[in-house]
N, C-alpha and C positions, 0 to 999 in steps of 0.2 A: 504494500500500500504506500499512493508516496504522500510523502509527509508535506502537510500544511505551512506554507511560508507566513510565516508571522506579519499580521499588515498592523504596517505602524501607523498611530493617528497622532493631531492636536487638536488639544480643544483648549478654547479661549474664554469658556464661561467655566461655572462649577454649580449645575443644574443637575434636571432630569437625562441631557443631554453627553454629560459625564460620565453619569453612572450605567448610561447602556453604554457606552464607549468601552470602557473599563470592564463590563461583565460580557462582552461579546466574545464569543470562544473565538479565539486564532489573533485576536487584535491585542494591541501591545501600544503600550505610550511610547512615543518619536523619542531618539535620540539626537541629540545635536553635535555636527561634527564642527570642530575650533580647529582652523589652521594658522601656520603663524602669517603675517605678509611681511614684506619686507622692513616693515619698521618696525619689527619684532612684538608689534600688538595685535592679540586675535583677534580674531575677527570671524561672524559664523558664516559659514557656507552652504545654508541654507539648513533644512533641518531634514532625516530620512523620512517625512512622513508620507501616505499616499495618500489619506484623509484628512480634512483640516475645517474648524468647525471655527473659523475667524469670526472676526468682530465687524460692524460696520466700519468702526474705525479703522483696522486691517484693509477693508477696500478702498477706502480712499486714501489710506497714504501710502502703502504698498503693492496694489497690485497690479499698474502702471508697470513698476519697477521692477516686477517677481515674475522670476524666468521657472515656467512651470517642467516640471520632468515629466514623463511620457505615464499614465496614467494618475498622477497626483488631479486631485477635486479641493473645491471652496465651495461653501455653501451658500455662495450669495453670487448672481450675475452683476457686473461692472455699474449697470444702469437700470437698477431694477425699480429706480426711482419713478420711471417713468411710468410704472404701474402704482404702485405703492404710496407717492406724495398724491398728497389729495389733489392739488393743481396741475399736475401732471397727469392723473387720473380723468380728471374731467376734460381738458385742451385734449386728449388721445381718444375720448368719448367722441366728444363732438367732432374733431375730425374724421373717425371711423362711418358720424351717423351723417355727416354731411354728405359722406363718399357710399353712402350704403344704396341698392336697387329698394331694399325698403324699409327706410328711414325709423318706422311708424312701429319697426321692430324692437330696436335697440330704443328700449326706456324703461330701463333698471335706473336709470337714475333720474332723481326729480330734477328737477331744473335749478342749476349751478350755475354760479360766477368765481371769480376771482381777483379778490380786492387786495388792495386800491384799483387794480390796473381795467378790471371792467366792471368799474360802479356804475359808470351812466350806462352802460349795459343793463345792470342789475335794476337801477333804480326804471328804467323803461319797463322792466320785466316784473317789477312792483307795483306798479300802477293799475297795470289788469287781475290783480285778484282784490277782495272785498278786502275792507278796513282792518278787522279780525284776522286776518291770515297771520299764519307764526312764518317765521324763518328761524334758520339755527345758521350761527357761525363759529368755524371750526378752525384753530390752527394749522398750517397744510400741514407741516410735520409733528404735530401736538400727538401727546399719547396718553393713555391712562384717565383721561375725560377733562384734559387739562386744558385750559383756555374755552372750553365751549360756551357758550352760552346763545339764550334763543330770546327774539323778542318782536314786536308786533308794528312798532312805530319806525319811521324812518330817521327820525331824529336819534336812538336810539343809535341805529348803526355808524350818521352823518355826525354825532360828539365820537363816536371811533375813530371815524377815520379823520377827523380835525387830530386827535390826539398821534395815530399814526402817523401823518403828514410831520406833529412838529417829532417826532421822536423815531424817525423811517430810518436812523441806525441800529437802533434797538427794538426794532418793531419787523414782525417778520408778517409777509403775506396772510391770510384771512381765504377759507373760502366759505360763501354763503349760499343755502340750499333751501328752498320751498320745502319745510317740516309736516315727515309723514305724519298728521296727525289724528288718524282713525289705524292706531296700528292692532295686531291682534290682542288682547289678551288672555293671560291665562293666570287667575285666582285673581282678577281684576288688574294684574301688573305686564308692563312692555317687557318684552323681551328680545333678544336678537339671539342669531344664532352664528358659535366659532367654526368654522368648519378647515380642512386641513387639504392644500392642494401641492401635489408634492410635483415642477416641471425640472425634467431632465434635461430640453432641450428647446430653444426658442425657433429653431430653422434646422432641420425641419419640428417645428412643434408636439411636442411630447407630452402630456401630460396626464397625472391622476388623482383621483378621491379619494379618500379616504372615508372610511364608513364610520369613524366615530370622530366625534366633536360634543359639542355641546350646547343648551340655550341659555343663556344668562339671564337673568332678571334685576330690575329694578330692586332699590331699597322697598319703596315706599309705592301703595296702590293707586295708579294711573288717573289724572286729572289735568283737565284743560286751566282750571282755574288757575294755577299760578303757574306760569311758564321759566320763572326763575327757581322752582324749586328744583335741582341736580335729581335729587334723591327717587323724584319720580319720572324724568326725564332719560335720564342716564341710565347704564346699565354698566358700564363702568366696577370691576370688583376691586377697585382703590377707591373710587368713589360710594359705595356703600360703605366699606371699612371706616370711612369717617364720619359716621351719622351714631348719634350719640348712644341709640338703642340698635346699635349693630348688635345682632347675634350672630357667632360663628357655625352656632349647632346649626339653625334654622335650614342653612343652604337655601343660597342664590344661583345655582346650578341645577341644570337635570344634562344627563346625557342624551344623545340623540336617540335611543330607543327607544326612552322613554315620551320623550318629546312628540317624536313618530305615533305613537301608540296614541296617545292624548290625541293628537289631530285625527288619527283615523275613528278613535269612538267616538267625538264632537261632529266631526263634518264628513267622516268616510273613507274608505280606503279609496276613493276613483277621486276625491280632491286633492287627500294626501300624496295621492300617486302622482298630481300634476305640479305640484308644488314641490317636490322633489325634482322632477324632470325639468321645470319652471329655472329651478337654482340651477340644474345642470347646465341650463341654457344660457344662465348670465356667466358661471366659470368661464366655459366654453369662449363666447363672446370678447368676454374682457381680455382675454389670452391674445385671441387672435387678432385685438385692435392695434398690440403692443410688440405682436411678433416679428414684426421686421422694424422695428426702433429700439428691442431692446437688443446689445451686441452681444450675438452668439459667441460662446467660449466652450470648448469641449471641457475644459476642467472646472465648468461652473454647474451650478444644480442650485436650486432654491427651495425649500418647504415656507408656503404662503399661508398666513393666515387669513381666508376670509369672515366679513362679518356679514351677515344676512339678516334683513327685516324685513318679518311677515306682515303685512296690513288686514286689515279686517276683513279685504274679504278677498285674502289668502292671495294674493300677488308678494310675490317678492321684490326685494330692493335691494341694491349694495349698496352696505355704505363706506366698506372700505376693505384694503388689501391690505395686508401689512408682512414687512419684509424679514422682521424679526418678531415674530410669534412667542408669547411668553409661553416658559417653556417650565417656569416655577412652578411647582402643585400647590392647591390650595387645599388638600383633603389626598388621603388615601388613593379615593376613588378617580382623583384627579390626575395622582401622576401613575396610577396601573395604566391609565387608557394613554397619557401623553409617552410611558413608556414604549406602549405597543404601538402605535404611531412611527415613532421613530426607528424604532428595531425594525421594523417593515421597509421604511423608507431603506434602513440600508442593504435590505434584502434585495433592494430593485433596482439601487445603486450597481449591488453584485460586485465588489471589489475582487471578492471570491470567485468569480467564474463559475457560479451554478447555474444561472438564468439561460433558457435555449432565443432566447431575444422576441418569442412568439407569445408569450405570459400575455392577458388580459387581468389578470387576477395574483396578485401577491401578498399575504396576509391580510391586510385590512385596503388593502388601496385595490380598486376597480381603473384601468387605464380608460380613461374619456377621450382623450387624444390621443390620435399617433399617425404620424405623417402629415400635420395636419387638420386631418379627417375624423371626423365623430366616429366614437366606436359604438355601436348598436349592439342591443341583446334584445331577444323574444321579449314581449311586450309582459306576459303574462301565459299562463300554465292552466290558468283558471275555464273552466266549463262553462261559465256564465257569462262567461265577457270573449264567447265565441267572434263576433262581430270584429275584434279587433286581435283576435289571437296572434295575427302574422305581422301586425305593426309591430313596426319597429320602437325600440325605446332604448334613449341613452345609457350608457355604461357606467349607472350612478347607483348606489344603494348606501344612501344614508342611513344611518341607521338600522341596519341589517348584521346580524350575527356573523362572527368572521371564521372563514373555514379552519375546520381542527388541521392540523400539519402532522402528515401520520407519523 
């Protein structure tokens, strides 16, 4: 039998993302080789790793500079900003729906601006809904539910942007969205949902699902009445943590099975089933508006976090990508599933050379893309929904039980 070549990694956090590094049979922590140079001070010469779980800081000030060795990976594509910041996300929206045969398709997302630079944009776009409309404004790169805040008047936003105007060194862009405000809920609270999309490849486009994630909830039970309260606005789990009658027991999570479940006894499995396929439709989408802008790198790979919001009557929404996924547990139950998540991903990564490269299916992730091209499965198995037995349906199963590995 021949023997297993030790793949060596780096990681740059001390998470969930650690501890499968470290417990993954055959993988091994990098060694660093120090040579001398001629002015008799070392200097490293890069390090033996073939897996490398860097920092965003890592891609922007090294990897310009870092001359990659022939299978060595980074977890992060050069420019994956361009999906990921909010204002980049929307300018790649709107370019995609300008350029689409039908336009009337792509609207996962409400209607966005990007201030200061397209206020008198925004404010024309202000004008045609009623007095009462909310808007929410988001920092582009803001995280953890920081900077946000929603509000109804225009003046409101215009004492903003007088203060950004005098302070536009220390003031970073804004973008402002028409606030979904008939969103679903459930025990009377908003919720979104994290879901986990793992692209190996921007060109040709490669990408997968994962079948577990999670819905987050709100602190506090859903109301219009005060638009400045965070606690029922937000879903945010630093944002709850700071609300004075936080309880940790209670849980502000549910997993996607269970999530799933709930929708299908409330409104059915043939809505639940659309609303699943609905999301797959905006991943899918968003991938592709960004795939010949983001720069293809064979030693890059990225695991995205999306965030998804159901409205009331079960349309989905993005509200956001995010580049670096927290990857910290907040419960037990949080980091079994973020482990198994990950251990997947690096099952498809395949440093090992198991995978015959025809896989649809690898522990928890369903491939959605590949070559580009939606991957389709049988619609249904089911005898009663004969009518559509042969339709086609995307390669998404959220929340669906992950096959046993014999």
């Amino acid at each position: 039998m021949e023997r297993q070549v030790p793949i060596p990694f780096k990681c740059g956090l001390a998470n969930t993302i650690c501890d499968v590094l470290n417990q993954r049979p055959g993988w091994t922590a990098a060694k660093y080789l120090s040579l001398p140079n001629p002015g008799h001070c070392p200097r490293f010469r890069g390090e033996e790793w073939l897996f490398n779980w860097v920092t965003r800081e890592w891609i922007a000030s090294a990897f310009d500079h870092f001359a990659f060795r022939e299978r060595q990976i980074v977890c992060h594509f050069r420019n994956d900003f361009e999906l990921t910041r909010k204002d980049c996300l929307i300018k790649n929206f709107k370019k995609a729906r300008k350029a689409a045969k039908n336009p009337e398709d792509l609207d996962f997302l409400p209607p966005s601006y990007v201030l200061p630079a397209e206020y008198h944009l925004f404010v024309e776009e202000f004008k045609k809904y009623p007095p009462d409309t909310v808007w929410i404004m988001k920092p582009v790169s803001g995280a953890q539910g920081k900077g946000i805040f929603l509000f109804r008047k225009l003046k409101e936003i215009t004492d903003w942007r007088r203060k950004d105007i005098s302070a536009a060194a220390e003031t970073q862009p804004y973008v402002v969205q028409k606030y979904v405000d008939s969103p679903d809920l459930i025990g009377g609270k908003k919720y979104d949902v994290r879901l986990y999309v793992l692209v190996t490849s921007f060109r040709p486009l490669n990408a997968w699902v994962h079948r577990e994630g999670f819905a987050r909830f709100s602190h506090s039970r859903y109301s219009m009445a005060s638009v400045e309260d965070a606690y029922v606005h937000l879903t945010n789990v630093a944002i709850a943590k700071s609300a004075p009658d936080f309880d940790a027991e209670r849980g502000l999570k549910w997993n996607l099975l269970k999530w799933k479940r709930y929708l299908a006894a409330v409104h059915g499995h043939e809505k639940t089933r659309k609303v699943m396929e609905d999301i797959g439709g905006i991943i899918m989408e968003s991938l592709r508006f960004v795939n010949s802008t983001i720069i293809q790198n064979k030693h890059c790979f990225e695991l995205f976090g999306y965030d998804i919001l159901v409205d009331a009557n079960l349309k989905p929404w993005l509200l956001e990508v995010n580049a670096s996924p927290s990857l910290t547990a907040s419960s037990q139950e949080d980091y079994e599933m973020k482990f198994r998540v990950l251990n997947h991903m690096l099952d498809i990564l395949d440093l090992e050379n198991r995978l015959s490269g025809q896989e649809t299916k690898v522990g928890g992730f369903d491939l959605l893309l590949r070559n580009n091209e939606p991957v389709f499965t049988s619609a249904t198995s089911d005898p009663s929904r004969k009518a559509t037995f042969f339709t086609p349906s995307l390669n998404i199963r959220l929340g669906y039980a992950i096959p046993s590995i014999p």
